[in-house]
N, C-alpha and C positions, 0 to 999 in steps of 0.2 A: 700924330694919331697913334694909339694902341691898338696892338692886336692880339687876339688872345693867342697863344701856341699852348700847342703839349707840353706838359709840366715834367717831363723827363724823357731825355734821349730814347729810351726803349717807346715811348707812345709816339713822340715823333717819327720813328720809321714805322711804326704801324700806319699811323696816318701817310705818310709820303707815297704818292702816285708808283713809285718807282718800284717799292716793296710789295704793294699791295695790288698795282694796274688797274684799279678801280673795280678788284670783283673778292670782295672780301666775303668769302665763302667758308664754311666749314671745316672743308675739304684743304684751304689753304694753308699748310705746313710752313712754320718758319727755320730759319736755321738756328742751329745748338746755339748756346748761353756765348759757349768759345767761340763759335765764329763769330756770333754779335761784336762780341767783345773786340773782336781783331777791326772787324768792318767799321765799327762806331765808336771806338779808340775809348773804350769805356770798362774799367776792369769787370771782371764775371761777378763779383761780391756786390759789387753796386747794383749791373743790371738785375739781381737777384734777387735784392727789393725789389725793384723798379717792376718787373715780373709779379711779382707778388700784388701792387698796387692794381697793374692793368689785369690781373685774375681776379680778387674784389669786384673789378667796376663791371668784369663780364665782356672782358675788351677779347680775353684767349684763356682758352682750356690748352691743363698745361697733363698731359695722363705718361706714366715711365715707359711706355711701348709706344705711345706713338706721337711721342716730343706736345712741343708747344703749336699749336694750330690759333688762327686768327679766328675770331668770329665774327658774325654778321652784328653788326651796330645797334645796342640795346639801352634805352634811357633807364629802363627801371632800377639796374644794380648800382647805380650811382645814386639814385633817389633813397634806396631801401638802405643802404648803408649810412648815408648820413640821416636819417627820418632816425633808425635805429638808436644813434647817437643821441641827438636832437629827446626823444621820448625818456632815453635814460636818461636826462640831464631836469628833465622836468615833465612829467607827463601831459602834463595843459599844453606843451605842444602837439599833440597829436591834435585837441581841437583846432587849432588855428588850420591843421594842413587836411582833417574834413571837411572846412570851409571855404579851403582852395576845392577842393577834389569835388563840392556840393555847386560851385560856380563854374565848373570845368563843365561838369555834367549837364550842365542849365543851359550853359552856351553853345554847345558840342548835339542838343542834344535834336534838334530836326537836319543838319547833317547825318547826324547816326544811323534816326531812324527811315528816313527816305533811302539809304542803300540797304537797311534786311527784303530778304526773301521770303517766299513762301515757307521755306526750310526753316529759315530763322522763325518766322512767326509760330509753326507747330515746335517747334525747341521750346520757346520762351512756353508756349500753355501748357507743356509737358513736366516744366518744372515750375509750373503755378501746382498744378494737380499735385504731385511729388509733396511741394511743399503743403499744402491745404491736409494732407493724407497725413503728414507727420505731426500737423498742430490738432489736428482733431481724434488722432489714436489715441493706443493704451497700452504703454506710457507716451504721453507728450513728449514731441524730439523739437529740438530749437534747427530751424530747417535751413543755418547758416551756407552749406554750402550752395545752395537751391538759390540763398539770397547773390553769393559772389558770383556762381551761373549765370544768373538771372541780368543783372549789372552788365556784364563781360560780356556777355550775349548783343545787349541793347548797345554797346559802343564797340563791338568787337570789329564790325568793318572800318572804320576808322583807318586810313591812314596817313596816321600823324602817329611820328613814335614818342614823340615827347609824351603828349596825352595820353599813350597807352600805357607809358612808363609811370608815370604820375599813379593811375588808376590802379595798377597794378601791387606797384608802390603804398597805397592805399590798402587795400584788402590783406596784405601782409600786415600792416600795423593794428587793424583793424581786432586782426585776431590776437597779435599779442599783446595789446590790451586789454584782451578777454570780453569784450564784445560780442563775440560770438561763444561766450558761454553763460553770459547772463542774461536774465530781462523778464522782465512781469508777462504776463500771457494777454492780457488786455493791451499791453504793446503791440506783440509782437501781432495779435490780429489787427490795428489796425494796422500795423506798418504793411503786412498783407492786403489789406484790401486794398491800400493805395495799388500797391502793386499789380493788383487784378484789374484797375481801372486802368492802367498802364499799360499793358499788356492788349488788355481790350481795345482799348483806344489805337493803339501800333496796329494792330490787324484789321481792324476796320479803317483803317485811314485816317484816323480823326488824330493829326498829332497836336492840336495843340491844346485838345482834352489830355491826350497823355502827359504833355508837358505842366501841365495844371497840376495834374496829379506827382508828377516827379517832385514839382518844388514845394507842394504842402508835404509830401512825404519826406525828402529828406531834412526840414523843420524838426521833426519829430523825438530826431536824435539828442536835441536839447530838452525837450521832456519830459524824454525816457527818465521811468522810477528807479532810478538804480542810487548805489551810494558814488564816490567819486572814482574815478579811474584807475586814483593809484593806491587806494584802497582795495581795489581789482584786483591791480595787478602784486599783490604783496595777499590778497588771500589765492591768486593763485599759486603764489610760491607756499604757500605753507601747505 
């Protein structure tokens, strides 16, 4: 049988009981490159990459006053780095991993809503209102943050770090695809109204009116009147 291990000696002692005692905290300081080095018989040049890789993935903040510290266990920066890769390599991947992140949400999504609170609920109509206020002023504002709020809000108790990572993972690409800078205005109201039935429906209790409403809503993304993505993203570069 296989099993999977850390892909290099410096992530193996991160992961190891004995390094870590099972409380990978913030606060948790490792020792310098040179003592690695002495302890894991591994020259300083090599773990030096290897440092480099587990800073990427969000594994340790590495700052010159106060060394390398471990972090607390995060899926997203290993999502966002390769999704990143993945989208420069051909933009139509980004659809495929909306269609992951649209069946996450689907599935995930009366766990979600059964843990908000009251708090949560006035959150969520506070940035319905927010957003309604921007699409109906003068000038019209595309209410993108209100929307990734809005989202993050509804699956934010969650926990499951993969799911959060993923999701997260998602709204980053979301915008560098420029997504959150385009869209015809007949979209973007009904993609709101779904929203409001959503909303609606989570506070009064009724989830599996909001669930209705989530998965004709996220439908809509394929719709939308825009030109292609990577057409997007090459007039946001110019």
């Amino acid at each position: 049988m296989t099993y999977l291990q850390p892909s290099s000696e410096f992530m193996q002692y991160l992961a190891s009981p004995d390094s870590s005692e099972n409380n990978q905290t913030e606060t948790d300081r490792l020792p310098s490159l040179s003592a690695l080095s002495k302890e894991l018989g591994v020259s300083v040049a090599c773990l030096r990459e290897q440092l480099e890789v587990a800073e990427a993935m969000g594994l340790v903040e590495v700052k010159p006053r106060t060394g390398i510290r471990r972090l607390p266990y995060t899926f997203s920066p290993a999502v966002r780095q390769s999704l990143a890769y993945a989208i420069e390599l051909n933009r139509s991947y980004f659809e495929g991993f909306s269609d992951l992140r649209n069946h996450i949400e689907a599935s995930f999504w009366y766990q979600a809503v059964s843990q908000l609170t009251s708090e949560d609920h006035d959150n969520l109509q506070n940035l319905m209102t927010k957003a309604w206020d921007k699409l109906r002023g003068h000038p019209i504002q595309i209410p993108h943050a209100e929307h990734r709020k809005l989202h993050t809000c509804i699956f934010g108790r969650l926990e499951n770090i993969f799911v959060q990572g993923i999701l997260e993972a998602y709204w980053d690409a979301y915008e560098a695809v420029g997504l959150n800078l385009f869209a015809d205005y007949e979209y973007l109201q009904q993609v709101w109204d779904y929203h409001q039935e959503m909303v609606d429906a989570i506070c009064r209790g009724d989830f599996n009116a909001g669930y209705r409403a989530l998965v004709e809503h996220t439908d809509l993304i394929y719709r939308r009147p825009h030109t292609a993505i990577s057409d997007k993203k090459e007039a946001i570069k110019s």
